[in-house]
C-alpha positions in Angstrom: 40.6 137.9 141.5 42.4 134.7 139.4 45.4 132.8 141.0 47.9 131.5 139.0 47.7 128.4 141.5 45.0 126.8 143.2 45.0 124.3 145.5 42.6 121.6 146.8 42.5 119.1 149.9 43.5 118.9 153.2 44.2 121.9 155.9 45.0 119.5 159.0 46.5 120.2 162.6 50.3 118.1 162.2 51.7 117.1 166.0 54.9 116.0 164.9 57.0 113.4 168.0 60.4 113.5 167.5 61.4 110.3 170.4 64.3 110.8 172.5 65.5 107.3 172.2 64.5 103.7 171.6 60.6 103.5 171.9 59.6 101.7 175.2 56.1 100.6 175.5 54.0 100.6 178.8 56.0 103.6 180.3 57.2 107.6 179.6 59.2 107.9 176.3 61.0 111.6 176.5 60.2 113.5 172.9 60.2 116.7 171.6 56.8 117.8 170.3 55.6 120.6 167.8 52.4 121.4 166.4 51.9 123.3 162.9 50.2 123.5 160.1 49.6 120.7 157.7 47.9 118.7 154.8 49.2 118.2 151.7 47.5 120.8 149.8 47.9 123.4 152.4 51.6 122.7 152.5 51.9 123.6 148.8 50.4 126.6 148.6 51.9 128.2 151.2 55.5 126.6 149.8 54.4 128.1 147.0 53.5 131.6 147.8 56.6 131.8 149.8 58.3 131.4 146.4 56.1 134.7 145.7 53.4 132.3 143.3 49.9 133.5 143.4 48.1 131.0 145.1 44.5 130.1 146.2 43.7 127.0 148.7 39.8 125.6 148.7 39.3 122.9 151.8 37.1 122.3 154.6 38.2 122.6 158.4 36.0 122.1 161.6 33.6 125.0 162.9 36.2 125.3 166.0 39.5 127.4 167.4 42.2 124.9 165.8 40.5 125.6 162.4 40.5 129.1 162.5 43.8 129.3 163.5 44.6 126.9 160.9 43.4 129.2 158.1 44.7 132.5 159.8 47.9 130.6 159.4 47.5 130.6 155.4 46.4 133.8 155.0 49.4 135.2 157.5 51.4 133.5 154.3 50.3 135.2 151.7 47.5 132.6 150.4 43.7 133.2 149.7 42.1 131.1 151.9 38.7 129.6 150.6 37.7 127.1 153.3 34.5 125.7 154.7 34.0 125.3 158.2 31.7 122.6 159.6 32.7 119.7 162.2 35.5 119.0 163.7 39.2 119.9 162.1 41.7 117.1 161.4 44.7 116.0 163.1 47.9 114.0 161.9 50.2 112.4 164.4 53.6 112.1 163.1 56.3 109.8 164.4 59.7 111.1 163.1 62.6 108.7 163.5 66.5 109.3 163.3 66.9 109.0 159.8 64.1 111.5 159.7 61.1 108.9 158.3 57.9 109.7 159.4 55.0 107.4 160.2 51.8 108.7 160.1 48.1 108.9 162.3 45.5 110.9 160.1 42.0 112.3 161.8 41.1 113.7 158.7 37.6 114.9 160.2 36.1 118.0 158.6 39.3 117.9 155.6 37.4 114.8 154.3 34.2 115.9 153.7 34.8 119.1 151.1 31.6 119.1 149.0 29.3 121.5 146.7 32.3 124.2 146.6 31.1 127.3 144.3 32.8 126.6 140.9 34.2 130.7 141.6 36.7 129.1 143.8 37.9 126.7 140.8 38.1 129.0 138.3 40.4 131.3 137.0 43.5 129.3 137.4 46.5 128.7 135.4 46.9 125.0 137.9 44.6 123.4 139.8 46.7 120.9 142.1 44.6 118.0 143.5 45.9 115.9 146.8 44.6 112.1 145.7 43.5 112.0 149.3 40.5 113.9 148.4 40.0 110.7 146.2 38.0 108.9 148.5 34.7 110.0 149.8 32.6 113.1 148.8 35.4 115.4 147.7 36.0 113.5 145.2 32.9 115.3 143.0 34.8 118.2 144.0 37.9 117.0 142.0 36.4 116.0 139.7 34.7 119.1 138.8 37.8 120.8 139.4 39.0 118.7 136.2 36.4 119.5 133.8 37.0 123.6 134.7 40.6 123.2 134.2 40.1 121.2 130.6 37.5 123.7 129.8 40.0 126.9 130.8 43.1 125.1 129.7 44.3 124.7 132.8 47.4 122.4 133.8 45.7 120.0 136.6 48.4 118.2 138.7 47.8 115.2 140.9 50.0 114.0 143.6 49.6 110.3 144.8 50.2 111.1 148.4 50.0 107.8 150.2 50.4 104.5 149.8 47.3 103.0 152.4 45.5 105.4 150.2 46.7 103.1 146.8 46.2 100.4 149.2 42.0 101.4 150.3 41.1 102.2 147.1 42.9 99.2 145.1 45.5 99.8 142.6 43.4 99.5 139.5 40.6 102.0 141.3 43.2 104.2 141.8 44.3 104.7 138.4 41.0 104.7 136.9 40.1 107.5 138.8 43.4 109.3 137.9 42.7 108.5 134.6 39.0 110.4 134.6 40.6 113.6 136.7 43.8 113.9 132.8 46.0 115.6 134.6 48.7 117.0 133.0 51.5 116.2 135.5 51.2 113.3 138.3 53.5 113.6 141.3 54.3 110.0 143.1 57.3 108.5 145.0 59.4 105.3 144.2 56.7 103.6 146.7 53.5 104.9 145.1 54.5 104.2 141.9 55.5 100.3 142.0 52.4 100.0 144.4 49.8 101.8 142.1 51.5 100.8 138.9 51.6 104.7 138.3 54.3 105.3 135.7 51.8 103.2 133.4 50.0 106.5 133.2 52.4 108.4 131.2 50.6 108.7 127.9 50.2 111.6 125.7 49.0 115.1 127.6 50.4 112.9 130.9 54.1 113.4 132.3 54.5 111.3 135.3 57.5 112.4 138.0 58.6 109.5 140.0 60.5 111.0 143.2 63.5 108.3 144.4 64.5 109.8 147.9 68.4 110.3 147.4 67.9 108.5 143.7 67.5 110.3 140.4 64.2 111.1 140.3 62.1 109.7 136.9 60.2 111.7 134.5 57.9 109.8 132.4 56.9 111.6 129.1 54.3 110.5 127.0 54.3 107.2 127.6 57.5 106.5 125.5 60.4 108.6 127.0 61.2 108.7 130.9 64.2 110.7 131.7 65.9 111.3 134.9 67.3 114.0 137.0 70.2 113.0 139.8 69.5 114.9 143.1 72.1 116.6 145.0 73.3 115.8 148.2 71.1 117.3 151.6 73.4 116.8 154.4 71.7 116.3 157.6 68.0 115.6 157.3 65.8 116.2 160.1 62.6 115.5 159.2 60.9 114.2 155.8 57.2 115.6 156.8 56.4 118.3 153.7 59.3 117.4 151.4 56.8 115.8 148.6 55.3 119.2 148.6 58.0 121.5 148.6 59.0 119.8 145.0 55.4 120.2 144.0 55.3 123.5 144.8 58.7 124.8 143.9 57.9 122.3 140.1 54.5 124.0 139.8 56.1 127.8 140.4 58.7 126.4 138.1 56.2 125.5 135.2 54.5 128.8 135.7 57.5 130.6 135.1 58.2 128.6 131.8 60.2 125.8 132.7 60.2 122.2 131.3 60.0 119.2 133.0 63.8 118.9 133.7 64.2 122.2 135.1 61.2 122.2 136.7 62.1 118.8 138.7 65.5 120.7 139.7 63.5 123.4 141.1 61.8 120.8 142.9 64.6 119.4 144.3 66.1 122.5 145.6 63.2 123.9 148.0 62.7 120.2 149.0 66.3 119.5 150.6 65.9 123.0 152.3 62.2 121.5 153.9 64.3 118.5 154.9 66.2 120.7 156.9 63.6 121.9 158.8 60.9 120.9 161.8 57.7 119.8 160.3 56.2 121.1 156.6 57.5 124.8 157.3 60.5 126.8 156.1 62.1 129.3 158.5 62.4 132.9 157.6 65.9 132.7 156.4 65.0 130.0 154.4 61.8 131.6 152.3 64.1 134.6 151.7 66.9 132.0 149.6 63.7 130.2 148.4 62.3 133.6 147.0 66.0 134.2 145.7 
């Protein structure tokens, strides 16, 4: 069976801490706590099968009960599930603050070490999305053959530059290079990313860059000549930013598939992203996958 999406990195355990109050070290600090299911890749497929998009995730979680609830979790959403299970699964810790701004503790664990995937999971595809986390250490083979399927299949491949200490670790010139080797057709950054990894340098022909801004207009990059922007509406309340990044990837990508350009495809992006912002952790309540299906 093809998917029209397919999905590769991390499928992590998030505990998100929402504090009570001003942070007092040494002693209690009252919180609310919540666990769920996270990882950037994960997070955009099942954004984007709730959008009804066909869609495929290939990672690696531990050999133990909070991995196979983690991928019973993506197939209760609708998403194929192709997942490797060996060690321990990974764990983020997030802070959220008031404004919503979340600092993050990875345990990547058993999400880090994806190797020697049957090119059958790859294949088929009319995207392959890459998480840059996978960047660093063994996975990266598994990106990078990822990259030569989709060129050979004429597959869109998308990368999303998910972290700065990632830029950071690997060294802004390492970091591009590699991009550079994976031609993507789209790369998905923030206003951070970008200036750190001098990304929007990688616009060149067969590359659109999308530079998300926060409450900004958010940048496309075309070609390494044009960059256009696209204002973003007003959210309201936001309670937590954890997943946001890949709501727009997920609701751009869906977008794309459907025959959108960039523009509209970025609005798309927008819209299931201020609806994530609205909500606990990377998820989307019921209510809100029925208006995101509408």
């Amino acid at each position: 069976m093809t998917h029209a999406l397919v999905c590769i990195g991390d499928l992590v355990e998030d505990v998100v801490v929402w504090s009570a109050g001003t942070t007092r070290a040494g002693t209690d600090n009252p919180a609310r706590i919540r666990r769920s299911r996270g990882g950037a890749a994960s997070n955009v497929a099942v954004f984007a099968s709730s959008l009804g998009t066909s869609t495929r995730f290939v990672g690696r979680v531990g050999d133990d009960a909070a991995g196979a609830a983690l991928v019973q979790d993506l197939v209760d959403a609708g998403v194929d599930a192709r997942v490797q299970r060996q060690g321990s699964t990974g764990t983020i810790v997030i802070l959220v603050d008031d404004a919503g701004e979340r600092t993050m503790y990875p345990d990547r664990a058993a999400a880090a070490e994806l190797t020697d995937v049957p090119d059958a999971w790859l294949s088929g595809a009319d995207v392959i999305h890459l998480s840059a986390y996978s960047l660093a250490g063994p996975s990266l083979s598994v990106l990078r053959r990822a990259s030569g399927i989709a060129q050979a299949e004429g597959a869109i491949l998308t990368v999303d530059a998910s972290s700065i200490a990632l830029i950071d670790a690997l060294g802004p010139t390492r970091f591009r290079d590699l991009i550079r080797i994976l031609r993507p057709t789209y790369i998905f950054a923030n206003g951070i990313e970008a200036d750190v990894g001098d990304l929007r340098g990688l616009a060149e022909p067969g590359t659109t860059v999308v530079v998300k801004n926060g409450v900004e207009p958010t940048e496309i990059h075309l070609d390494g000549a044009k960059t256009v922007t696209v204002d973003v509406s007003p959210v309201g309340e936001v309670l937590d930013t954890t997943g946001a990044g890949d709501a727009f990837a997920a609701a751009f990508l869906s977008a794309v598939l459907a025959g959108a350009d960039a523009v509209e495809a970025v609005r798309a992006g927008h819209g299931l992203a201020s609806r994530v912002l609205r909500e606990p952790g990377a998820t989307l309540s019921p209510d809100e996958i029925g208006v995101a299906r509408d």
